[in-house]
N, C-alpha and C positions, 0 to 999 in steps of 0.2 A: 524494564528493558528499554533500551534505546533504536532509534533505525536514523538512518541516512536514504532519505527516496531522493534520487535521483530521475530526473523526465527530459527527455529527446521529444520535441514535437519537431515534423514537417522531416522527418528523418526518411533516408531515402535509399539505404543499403540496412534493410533491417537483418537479413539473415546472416549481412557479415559483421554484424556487429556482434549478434547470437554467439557466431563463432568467436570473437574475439574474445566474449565474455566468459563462455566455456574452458578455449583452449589458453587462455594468454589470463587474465583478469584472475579469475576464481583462486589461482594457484598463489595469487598475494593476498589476495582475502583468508585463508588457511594462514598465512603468516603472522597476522595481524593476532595481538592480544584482546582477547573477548569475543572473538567474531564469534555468532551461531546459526551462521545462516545466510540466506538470501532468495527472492525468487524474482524471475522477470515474465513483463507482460505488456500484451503490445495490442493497440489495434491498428492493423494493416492498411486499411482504409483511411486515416488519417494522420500516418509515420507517427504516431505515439508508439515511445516504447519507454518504460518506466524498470528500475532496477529500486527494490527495496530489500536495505540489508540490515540484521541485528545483531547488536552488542550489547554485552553486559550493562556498561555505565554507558555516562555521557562523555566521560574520559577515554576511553577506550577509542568510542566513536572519532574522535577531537583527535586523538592518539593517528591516526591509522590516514586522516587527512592528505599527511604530505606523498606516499605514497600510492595511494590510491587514486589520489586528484591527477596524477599523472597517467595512472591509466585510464582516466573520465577522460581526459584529453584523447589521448590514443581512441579510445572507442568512440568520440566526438569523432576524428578525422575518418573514420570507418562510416559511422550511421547518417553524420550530415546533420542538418538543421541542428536546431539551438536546444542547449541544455540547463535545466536549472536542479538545483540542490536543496534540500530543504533537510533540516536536521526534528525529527518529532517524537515522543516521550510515546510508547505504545502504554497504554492507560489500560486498556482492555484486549486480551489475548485467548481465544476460543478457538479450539480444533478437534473437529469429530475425526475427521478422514484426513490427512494431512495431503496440503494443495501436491497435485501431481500435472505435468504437461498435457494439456486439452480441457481440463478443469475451466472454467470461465468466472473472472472480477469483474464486479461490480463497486464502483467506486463513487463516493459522493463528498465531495466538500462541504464543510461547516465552518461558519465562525460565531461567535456568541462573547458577551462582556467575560471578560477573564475572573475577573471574581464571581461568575457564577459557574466555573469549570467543573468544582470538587460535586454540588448540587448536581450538575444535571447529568454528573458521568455516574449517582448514585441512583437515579433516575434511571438513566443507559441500562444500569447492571440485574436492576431489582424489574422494571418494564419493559421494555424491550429485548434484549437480549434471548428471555427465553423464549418468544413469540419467534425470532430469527433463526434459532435453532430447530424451532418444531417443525419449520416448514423442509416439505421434502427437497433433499436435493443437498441440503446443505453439507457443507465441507468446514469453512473453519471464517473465521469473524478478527479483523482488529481494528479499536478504535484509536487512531493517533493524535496527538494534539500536543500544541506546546503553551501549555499556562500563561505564558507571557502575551502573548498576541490573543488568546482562546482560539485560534485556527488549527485545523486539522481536517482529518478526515474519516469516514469508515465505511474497512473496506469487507467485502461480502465475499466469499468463494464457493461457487456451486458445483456442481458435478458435468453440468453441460447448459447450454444456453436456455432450454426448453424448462430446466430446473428456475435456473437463475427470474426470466420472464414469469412463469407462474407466481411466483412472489411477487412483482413489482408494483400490482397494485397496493397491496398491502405495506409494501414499503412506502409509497409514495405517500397514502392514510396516515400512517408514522411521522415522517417528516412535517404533512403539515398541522397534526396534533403537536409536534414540540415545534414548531414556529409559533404557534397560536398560542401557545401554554408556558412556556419554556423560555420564550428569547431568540431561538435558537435560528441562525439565517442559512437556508443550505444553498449548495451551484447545484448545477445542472451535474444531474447523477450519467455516469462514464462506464462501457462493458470492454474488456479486454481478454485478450486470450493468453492462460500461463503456458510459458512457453519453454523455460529454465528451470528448475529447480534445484537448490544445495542446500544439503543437513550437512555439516560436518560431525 
């Protein structure tokens, strides 16, 4: 599966952009060949709002560009500040309780040498992954990344903030075992609130 994250920082009409995405946006996302989805998340305190949507292929994705990009537009003139687009390969896809609005992400960027992707995403699946699971609170897991660069991300969904934090040390122990082991470089891990959700 493929996704398209889009990210608004320093955005400064969050709720009407919510709406746009809701009442105006979603309805061409339905149009689109492949779409399965989408959810948005925002922290309010620092006009982040981020839109991540999936598709079958990476065609599909590529596909659905021209019109879509025009509503990025439109809901740019809505939320304010600056927008970037990043196209990423979901590598790994985990959900116990599927993310619903109030739910809280947890987000962490990575990058690592691109030929060691297929290694430490098998690493990802067989080590960690079920430790992310066990812990309470959890909702659902996706590791995204694009081969080419080895950048990506992964992102965490808990049931509420209190859930999310109780893991974090533990997450943090993680990360710097696959720095130290792995290669693996992370940023500065990111909490947001889901605020949208769409299955179609």
């Amino acid at each position: 599966m493929h996704t398209r994250l889009s990210t608004w920082t320093n955005a400064t009409n969050i709720e009407g952009g919510i709406n746009y995405l809701r009442d105006t946006a979603v309805p061409l996302f339905h149009q689109q060949r492949g779409y399965r989805g989408l959810s948005a998340s925002v922290d309010r305190s620092s006009g982040t709002v981020t839109i991540l949507s999936q598709w079958d292929t990476e065609a599909d994705c590529d596909a659905s560009d021209s019109v879509l990009g025009k509503a990025r537009d439109e809901a740019s003139e809505i939320l304010g500040g600056t927008v970037s687009v990043e196209k990423l390969e979901a590598l790994v896809v985990e959900i116990d309780t599927p993310p619903a609005p109030g739910s809280v992400l947890s987000v962490t960027p990575f990058s690592m040498d691109p030929a060691m992707v297929d290694e430490n995403l098998a690493w990802f699946i067989a080590e960690v992954v079920p430790q992310i699971k066990a812990a309470p609170g959890f909702c659902a897991l996706r590791n995204l990344a694009d081969h080419k660069t080895g950048r990506g991300y992964v992102g965490t969904i808990w049931t509420d903030r209190a859930a999310m934090e109780y893991q974090a040390e533990g997450a943090r122990a993680r990360r710097q075992t696959a720095s130290d082991t792995r290669g693996i470089t992370f940023g500065e891990a990111a909490s947001r609130e889901i605020v949208f959700v769409d299955t179609p």
